[in-house]
C-alpha distance (Angstrom), angle and dihedral (degrees) to the residues before:
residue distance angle dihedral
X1 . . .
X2 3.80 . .
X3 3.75 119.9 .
X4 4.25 123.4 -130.0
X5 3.82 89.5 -84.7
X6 3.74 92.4 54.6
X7 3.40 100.0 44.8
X8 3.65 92.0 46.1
X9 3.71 81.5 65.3
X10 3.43 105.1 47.4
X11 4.24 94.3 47.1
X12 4.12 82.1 54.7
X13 4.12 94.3 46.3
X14 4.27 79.4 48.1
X15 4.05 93.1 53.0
X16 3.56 88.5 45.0
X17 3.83 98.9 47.6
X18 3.68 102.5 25.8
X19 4.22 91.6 -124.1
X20 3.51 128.2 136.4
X21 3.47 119.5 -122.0
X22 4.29 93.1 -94.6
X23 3.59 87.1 40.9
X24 3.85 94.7 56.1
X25 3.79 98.6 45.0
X26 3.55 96.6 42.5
X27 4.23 89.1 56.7
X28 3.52 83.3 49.4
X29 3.75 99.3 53.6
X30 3.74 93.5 57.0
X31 3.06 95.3 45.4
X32 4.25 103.1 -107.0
X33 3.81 116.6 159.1
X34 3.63 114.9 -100.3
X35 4.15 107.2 -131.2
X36 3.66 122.4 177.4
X37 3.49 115.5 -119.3
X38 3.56 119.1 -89.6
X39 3.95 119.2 -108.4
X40 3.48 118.0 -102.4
X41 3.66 90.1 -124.1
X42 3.70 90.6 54.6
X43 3.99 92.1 58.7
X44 3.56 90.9 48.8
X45 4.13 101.7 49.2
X46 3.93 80.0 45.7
X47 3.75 90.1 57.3
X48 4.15 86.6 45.6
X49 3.83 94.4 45.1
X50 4.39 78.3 52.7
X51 3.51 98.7 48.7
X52 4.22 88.0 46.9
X53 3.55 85.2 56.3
X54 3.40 101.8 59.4
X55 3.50 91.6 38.6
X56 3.82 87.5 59.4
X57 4.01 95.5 44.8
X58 4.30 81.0 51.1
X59 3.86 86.9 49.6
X60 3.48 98.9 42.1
X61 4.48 92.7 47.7
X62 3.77 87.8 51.7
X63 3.74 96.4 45.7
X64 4.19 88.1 48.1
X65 3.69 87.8 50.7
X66 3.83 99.4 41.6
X67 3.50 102.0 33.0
X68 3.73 93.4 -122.6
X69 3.97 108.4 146.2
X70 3.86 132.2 25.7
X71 3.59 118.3 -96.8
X72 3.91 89.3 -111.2
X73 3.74 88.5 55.5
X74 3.86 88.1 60.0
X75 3.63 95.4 45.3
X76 3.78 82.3 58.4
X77 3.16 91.8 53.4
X78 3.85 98.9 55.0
X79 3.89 88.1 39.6
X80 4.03 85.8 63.1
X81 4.01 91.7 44.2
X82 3.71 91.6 47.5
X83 3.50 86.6 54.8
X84 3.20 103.0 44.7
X85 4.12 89.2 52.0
X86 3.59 91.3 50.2
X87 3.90 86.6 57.2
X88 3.78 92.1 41.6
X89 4.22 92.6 52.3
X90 4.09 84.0 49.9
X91 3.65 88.7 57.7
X92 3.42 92.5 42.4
X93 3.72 98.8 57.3
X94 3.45 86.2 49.5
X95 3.89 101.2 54.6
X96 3.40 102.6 13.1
């Protein structure tokens, strides 16, 4: 039994993590860390900072073999990914 101030509690901790009620408690008993879920907006720019990756790797093969940018151009371009990673794993810790 939980009384109104408690339960009040546990409906916000299930908005914010998108568990049911069994789902939440149980995760709490053992002892698993209680995240909120992530944004939906957040999965998707993941997904886009993904794709951008891959389209850089693509870019960055064809260049090698065709000769088609200046090896400071490519370090650029792995300076940007590596940044954009490094923002990507914050926002992962976070939501994730």
């Amino acid at each position: 039994m939980v009384n109104e101030q408690e339960r009040k509690r546990l409906d916000e901790l299930c908005k914010q993590t998108g568990l049911c009620y069994s789902a939440l408690i149980r995760n709490l008993i053992m002892g698993v860390e209680i995240r909120e879920r992530p944004k939906v907006d957040f999965l998707e720019f993941r997904q886009s900072v993904d794709h951008i990756g891959i389209n850089i790797n693509q870019i960055a093969h064809w260049a090698n073999a065709n000769g088609g940018i200046t090896p400071e151009q490519f370090d650029e371009a792995k300076k940007l990914l590596k940044d954009v990673k490094l923002i990507v794993k914050g926002m992962s810790k976070k939501w994730l």
